[in-house]
C-alpha positions as CSV (number, residue, x, y, z in Angstrom):
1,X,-18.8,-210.9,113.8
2,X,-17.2,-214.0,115.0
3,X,-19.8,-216.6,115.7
4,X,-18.0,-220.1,117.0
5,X,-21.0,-221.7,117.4
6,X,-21.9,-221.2,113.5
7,X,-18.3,-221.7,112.4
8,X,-18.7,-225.4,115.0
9,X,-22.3,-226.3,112.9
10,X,-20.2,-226.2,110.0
11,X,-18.0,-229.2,111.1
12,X,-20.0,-232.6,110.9
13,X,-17.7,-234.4,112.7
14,X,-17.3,-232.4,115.7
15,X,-21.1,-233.4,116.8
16,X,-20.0,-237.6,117.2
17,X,-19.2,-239.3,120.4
18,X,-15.9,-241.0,120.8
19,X,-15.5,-243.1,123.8
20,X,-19.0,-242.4,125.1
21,X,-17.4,-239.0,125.3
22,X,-18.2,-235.6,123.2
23,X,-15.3,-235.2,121.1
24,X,-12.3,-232.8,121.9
25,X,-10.5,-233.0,119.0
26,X,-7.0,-230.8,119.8
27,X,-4.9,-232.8,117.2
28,X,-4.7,-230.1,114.5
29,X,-1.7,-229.6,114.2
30,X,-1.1,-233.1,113.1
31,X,-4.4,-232.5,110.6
32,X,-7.6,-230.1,110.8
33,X,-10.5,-231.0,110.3
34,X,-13.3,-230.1,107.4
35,X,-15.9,-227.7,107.3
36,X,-18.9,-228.7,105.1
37,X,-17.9,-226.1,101.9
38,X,-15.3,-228.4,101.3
39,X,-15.9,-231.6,101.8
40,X,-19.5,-230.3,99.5
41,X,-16.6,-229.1,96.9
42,X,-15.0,-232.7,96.8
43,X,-18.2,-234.2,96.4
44,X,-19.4,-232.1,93.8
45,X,-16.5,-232.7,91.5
46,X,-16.9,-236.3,91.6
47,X,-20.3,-236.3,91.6
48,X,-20.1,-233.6,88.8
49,X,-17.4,-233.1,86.7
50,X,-14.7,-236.1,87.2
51,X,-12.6,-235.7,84.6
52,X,-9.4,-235.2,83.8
53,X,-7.5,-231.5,83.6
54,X,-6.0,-229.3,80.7
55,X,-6.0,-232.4,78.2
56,X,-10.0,-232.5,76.7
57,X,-11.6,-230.5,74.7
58,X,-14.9,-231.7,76.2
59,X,-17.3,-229.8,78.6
60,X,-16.4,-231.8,81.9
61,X,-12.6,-231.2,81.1
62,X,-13.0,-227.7,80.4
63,X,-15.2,-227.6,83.7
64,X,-12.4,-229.3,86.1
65,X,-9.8,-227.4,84.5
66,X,-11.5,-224.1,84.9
67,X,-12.4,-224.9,89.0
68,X,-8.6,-225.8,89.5
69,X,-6.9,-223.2,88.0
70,X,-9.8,-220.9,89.6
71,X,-8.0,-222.2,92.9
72,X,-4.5,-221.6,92.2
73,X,-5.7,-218.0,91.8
74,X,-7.4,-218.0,94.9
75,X,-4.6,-219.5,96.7
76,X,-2.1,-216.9,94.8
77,X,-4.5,-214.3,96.1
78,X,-4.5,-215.8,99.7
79,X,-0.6,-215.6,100.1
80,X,0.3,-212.5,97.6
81,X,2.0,-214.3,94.9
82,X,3.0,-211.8,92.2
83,X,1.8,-214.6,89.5
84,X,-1.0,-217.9,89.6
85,X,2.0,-219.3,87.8
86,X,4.6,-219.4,90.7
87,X,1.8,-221.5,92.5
88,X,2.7,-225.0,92.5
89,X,0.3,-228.0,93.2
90,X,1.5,-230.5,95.0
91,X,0.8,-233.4,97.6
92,X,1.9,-231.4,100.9
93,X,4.8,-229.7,102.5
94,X,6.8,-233.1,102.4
95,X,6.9,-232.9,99.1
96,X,7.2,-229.6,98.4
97,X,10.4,-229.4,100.1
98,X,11.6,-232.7,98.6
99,X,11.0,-230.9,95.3
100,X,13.2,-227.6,96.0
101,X,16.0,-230.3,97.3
102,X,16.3,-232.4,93.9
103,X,15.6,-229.6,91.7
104,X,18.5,-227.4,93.2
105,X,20.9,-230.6,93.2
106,X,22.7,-229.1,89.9
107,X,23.1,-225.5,91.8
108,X,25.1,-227.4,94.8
109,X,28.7,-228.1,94.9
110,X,31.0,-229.5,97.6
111,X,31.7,-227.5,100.6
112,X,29.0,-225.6,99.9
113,X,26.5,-225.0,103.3
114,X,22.9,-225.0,104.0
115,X,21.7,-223.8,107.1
116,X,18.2,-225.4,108.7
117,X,17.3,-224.7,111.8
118,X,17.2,-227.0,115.4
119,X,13.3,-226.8,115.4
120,X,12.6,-228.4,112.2
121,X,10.0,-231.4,111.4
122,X,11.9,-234.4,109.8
123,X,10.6,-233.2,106.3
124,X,12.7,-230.1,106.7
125,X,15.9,-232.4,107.9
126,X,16.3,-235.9,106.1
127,X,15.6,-234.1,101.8
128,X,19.1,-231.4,103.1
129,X,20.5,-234.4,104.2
130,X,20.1,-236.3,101.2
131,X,21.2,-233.2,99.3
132,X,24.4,-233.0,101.2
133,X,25.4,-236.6,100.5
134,X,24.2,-236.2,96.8
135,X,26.7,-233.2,96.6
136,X,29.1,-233.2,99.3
137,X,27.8,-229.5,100.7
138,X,27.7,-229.8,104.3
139,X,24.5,-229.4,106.5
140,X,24.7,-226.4,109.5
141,X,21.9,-226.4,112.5
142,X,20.6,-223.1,113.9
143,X,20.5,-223.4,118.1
144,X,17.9,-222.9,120.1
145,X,18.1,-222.4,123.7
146,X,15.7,-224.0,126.5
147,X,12.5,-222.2,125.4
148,X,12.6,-223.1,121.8
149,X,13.9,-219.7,120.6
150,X,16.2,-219.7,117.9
151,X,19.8,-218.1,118.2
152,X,19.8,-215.9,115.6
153,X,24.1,-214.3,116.2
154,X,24.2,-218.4,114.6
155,X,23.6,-216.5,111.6
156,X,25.9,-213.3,112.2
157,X,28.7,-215.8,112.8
158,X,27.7,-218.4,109.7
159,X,26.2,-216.9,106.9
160,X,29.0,-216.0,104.3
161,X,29.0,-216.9,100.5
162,X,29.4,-220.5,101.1
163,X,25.7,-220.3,102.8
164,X,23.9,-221.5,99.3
165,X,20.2,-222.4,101.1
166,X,18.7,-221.4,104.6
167,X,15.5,-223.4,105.1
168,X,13.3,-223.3,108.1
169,X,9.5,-223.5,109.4
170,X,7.6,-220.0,110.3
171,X,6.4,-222.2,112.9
172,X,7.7,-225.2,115.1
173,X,5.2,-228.4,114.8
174,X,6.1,-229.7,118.6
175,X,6.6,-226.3,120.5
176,X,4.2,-223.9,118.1
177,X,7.2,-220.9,118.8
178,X,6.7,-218.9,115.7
179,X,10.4,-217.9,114.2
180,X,11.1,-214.4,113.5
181,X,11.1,-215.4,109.9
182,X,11.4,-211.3,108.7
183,X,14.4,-211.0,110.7
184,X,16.1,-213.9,109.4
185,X,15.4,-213.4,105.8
186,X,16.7,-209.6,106.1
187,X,20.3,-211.1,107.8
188,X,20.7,-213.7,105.4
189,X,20.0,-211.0,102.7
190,X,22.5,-208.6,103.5
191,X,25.4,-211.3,103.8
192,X,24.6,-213.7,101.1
193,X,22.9,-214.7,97.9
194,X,21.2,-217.8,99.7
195,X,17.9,-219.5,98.4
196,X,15.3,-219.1,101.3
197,X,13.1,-222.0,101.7
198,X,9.9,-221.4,104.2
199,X,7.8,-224.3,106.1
200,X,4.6,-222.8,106.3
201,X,2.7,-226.1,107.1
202,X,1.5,-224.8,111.0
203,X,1.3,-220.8,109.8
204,X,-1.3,-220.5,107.3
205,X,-3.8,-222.0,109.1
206,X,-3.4,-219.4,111.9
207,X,-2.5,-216.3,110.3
208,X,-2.2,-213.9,107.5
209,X,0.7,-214.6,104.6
210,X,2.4,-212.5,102.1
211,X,5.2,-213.9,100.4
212,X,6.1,-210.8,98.7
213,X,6.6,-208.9,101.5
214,X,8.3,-211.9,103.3
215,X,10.9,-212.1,100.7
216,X,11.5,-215.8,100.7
217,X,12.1,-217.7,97.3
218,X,10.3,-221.1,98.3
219,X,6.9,-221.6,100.8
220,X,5.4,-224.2,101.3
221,X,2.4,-225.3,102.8
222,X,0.0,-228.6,103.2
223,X,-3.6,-228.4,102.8
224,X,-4.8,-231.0,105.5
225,X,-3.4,-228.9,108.0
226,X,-6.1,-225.7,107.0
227,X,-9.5,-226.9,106.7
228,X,-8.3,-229.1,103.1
229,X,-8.4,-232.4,102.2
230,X,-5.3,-234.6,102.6
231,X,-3.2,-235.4,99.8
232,X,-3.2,-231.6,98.8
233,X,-0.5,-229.2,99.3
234,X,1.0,-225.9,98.0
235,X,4.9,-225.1,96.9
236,X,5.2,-221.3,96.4
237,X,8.2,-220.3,94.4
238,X,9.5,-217.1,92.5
239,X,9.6,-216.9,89.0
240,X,12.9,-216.3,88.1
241,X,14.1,-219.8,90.2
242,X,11.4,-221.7,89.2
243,X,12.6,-221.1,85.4
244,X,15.6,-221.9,86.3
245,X,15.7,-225.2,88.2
246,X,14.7,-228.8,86.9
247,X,11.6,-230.7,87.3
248,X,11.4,-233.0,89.9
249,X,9.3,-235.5,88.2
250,X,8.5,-236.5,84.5
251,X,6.0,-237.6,82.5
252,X,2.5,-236.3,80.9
253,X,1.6,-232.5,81.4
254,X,5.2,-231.5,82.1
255,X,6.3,-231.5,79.0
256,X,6.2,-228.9,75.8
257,X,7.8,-231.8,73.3
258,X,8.4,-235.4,73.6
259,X,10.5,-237.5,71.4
260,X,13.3,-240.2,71.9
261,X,15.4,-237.8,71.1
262,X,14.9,-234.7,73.3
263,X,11.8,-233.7,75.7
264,X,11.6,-229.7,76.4
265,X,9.6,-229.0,79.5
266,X,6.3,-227.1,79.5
267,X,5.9,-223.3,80.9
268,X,5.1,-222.9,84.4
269,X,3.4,-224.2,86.4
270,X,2.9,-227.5,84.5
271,X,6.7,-227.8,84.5
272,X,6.5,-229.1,88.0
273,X,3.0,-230.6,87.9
274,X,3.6,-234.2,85.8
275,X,1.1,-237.3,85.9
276,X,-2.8,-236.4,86.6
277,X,-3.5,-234.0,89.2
278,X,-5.3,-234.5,92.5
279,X,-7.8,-232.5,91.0
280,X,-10.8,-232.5,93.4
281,X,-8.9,-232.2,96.5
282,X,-7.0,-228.9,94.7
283,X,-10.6,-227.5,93.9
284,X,-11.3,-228.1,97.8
285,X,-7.8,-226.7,99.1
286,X,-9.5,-223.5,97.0
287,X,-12.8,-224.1,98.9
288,X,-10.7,-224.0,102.3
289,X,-9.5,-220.3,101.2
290,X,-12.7,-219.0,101.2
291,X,-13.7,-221.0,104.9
292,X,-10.8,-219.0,106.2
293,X,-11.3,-216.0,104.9
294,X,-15.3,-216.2,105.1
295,X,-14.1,-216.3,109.0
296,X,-11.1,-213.3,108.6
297,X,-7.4,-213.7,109.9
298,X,-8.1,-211.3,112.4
299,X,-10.8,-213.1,114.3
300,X,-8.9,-216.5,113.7
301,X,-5.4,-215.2,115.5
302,X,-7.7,-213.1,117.7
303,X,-9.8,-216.9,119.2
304,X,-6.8,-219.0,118.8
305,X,-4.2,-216.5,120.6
306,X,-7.3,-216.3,123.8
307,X,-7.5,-220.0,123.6
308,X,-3.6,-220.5,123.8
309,X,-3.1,-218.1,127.0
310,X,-6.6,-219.4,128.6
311,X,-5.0,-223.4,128.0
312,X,-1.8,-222.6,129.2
313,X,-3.0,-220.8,132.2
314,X,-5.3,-223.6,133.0
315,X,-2.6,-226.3,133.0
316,X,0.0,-224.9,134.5
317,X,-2.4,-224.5,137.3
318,X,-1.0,-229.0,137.5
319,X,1.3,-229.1,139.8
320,X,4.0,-230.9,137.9
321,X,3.4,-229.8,134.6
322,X,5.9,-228.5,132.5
323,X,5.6,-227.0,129.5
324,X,8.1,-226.8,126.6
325,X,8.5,-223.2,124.5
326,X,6.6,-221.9,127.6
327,X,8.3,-218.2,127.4
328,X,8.8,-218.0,123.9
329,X,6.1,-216.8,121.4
330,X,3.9,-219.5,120.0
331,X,0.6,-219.6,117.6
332,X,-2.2,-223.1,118.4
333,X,0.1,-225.4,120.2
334,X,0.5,-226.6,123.5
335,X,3.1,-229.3,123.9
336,X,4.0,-230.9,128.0
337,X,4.8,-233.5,130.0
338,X,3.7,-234.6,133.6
339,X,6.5,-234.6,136.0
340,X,7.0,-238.3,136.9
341,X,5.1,-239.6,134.2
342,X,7.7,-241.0,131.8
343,X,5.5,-242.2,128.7
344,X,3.6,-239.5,127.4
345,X,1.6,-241.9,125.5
346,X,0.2,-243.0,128.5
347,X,-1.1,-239.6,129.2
348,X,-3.0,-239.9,125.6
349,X,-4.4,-243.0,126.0
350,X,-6.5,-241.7,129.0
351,X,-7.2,-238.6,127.7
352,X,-8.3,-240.5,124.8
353,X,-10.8,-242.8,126.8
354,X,-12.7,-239.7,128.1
355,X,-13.1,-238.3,124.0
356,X,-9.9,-236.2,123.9
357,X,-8.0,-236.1,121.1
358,X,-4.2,-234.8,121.2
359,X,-0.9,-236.0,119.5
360,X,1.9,-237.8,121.8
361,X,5.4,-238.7,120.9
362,X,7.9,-236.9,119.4
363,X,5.9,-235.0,116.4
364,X,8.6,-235.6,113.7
365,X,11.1,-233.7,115.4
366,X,13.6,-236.3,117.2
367,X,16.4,-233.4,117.7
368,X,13.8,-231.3,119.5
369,X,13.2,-234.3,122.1
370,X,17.1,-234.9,122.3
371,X,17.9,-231.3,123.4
372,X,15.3,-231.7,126.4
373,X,16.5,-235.2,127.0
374,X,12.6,-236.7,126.5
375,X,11.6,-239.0,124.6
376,X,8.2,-237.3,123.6
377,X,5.5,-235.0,124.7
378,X,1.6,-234.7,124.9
379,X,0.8,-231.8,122.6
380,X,-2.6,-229.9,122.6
381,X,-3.7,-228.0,118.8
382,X,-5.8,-225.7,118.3
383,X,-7.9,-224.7,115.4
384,X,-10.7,-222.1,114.8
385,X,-13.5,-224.4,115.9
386,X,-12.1,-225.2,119.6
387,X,-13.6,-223.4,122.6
388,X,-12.7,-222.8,126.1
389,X,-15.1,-225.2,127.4
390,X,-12.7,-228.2,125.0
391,X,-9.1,-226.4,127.4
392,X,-11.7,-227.1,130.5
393,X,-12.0,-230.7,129.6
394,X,-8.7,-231.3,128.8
395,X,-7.1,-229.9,132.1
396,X,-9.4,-232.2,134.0
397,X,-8.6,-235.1,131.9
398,X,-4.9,-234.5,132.4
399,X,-5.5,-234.2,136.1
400,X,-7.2,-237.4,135.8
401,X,-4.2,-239.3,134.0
402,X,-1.9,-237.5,136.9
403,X,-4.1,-239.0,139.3
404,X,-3.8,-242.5,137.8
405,X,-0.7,-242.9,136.2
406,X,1.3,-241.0,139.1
């Protein structure tokens, strides 16, 4: 059964006062926060085992290397990776894609296209970018049209054998519309041999993910963002391309053999996992699997789908407040403006004085904010542990700010 007040006890922080204020916390899509099994994990490894990984043949290094590789096969298990070995620690989703865009550099030639999409955060922009201008391939943008839904005859028009990479997010970080990432993969399959690249940083924490039956070559994911530490992250990729692309970094662990003459790279997944490991907060990223799946993907999209209809029916109840993505289909986010109300930071700062917390600005996603001519919004996030008594709050305190600020 689904128990919010049991899955709330678990979360420490959610109990403190901010402002004089209970806490609403509704920033999760910028970062969740942690239930007690994990930040117990992190403890316990540096209270416990702290040392290093796969280098001593002493107890404590044979301990921390048997809890992380224990959670790369939990999170192999969590998004149906064919092997633990196409599971690739890393620091987040900024990385991970920065990794996919050096390491293909070699498989890139001029005139060649990649296709990202007009709803991507910055980390899925700028590492194409700086691809393109390593290689002289040119950068193409999906559209969107005015409720954040992608238009997909883009693809029917674009895709062709120059298309060498399509990279996009399953879901948007400022609108939360969820992309109709089956769709796209299957059109860009039948017309071209593209790498697909997937931004899963605002889906895993709200539903189910298979990456085998998604068919993309690259996911990636950051653990901050489901339940993990920060610092943590996930790059999924298939075998066959990992083997085939070069490191991103060097240095100890990556390596097979190491002389001044020639260095040969070590077997997956060390390959792509040089310098020491962030080793407790990977044992914790494994220890935020089993929070979510202790809880079910069911019950999680099941709360968090009743929360986003019960928020947005509550505040567009404002007379003046729009919000953006309103008819497409979205997962946890919330993302408006007050009519009249120019500086959406404004609108935080009050919410902020009465114990709410939400993101304001423009979310790492400048294009977004340029197509709707704003400069930012105020975006609500939700996460398993919010409650419709937190949406009641937070409409009154955005009346509130109307009242003052209009």
């Amino acid at each position: 059964m689904f128990d919010l007040q049991n899955i709330r006890s678990q979360f420490p922080i959610l109990t403190q006062k901010v402002n004089n204020k209970p806490l609403v916390y509704l920033d999760n899509a910028a970062t969740s926060q942690k239930p007690i099994s994990v930040l117990q994990s992190w403890e316990r490894y540096y209270s416990e085992i702290n040392a290093n990984v796969h280098r001593g043949i002493h107890t404590l290094s044979q301990l921390a290397t048997e809890q992380m590789e224990l959670s790369r096969r939990k999170i192999q298990k969590f998004i149906n990776a064919k092997n633990d070995f196409e599971v690739i620690f890393t620091k987040g989703t900024t990385e991970g894609i920065n990794l996919i865009a050096f390491s293909l550099t070699t498989m890139i030639q001029e005139n060649d296209e990649i296709l990202i999409s007009y709803l991507e955060h910055h980390s899925n922009i700028v590492p194409w970018q700086m691809l393109c201008e390593r290689t002289g391939a040119k950068l193409k943008v999906i559209p969107m049209d005015e409720n954040g839904v992608l238009q997909l005859d883009f693809l029917d028009e674009n895709l062709s054998e120059k298309t060498k990479i399509i990279s996009l997010n399953q879901v948007s970080n400022a609108l939360g519309v969820i992309n109709p990432i089956e769709e796209i993969i299957a059109k860009t399959r039948a017309k071209s041999d593209a790498i697909i690249v997937i931004d899963g940083a605002q889906s895993v924490p709200h539903f189910k993910i298979d990456v085998q039956q998604m068919d993309c070559d690259f996911f990636v994911f950051s653990g901050h963002k489901m339940y993990a530490p920060m610092g943590t992250g996930i790059l999924y990729g298939k075998e066959e391309i990992l083997r085939k692309i070069q490191p991103f970094h060097g240095g100890g662990e990556m390596i097979a053999t190491c002389s001044f003459e020639k260095t040969t790279y070590a077997d997956l997944p060390f390959k792509f996992e040089a310098g020491t490991p962030n080793v407790g907060g990977n044992i914790a990223l494994g220890a935020a699997v089993d929070f979510i799946e202790s809880i079910g993907h069911e019950h999680i999209q099941t709360h968090e789908k009743a929360l986003l209809d019960y928020a947005q029916k509550k505040l567009l109840q404002i007379e003046g407040l729009k919000i953006y993505g309103e008819k497409a289909a979205r997962t946890g986010v919330i993302s408006f403006n007050l009519e009249g109300i120019g500086i959406a930071s404004d609108v935080g700062m009050i919410l902020d004085k009465l114990g709410i917390a939400v993101r304001t600005g423009h979310h790492c996603t400048q294009p977004i904010m340029e197509y709707f001519k704003i400069a930012g919004t105020v975006r609500a996030s939700f996460a398993v542990y919010n409650t419709f008594g937190e949406i009641d709050i937070l409409t009154e305190g955005v009346k509130k700010a109307q009242r003052m600020l209009g």
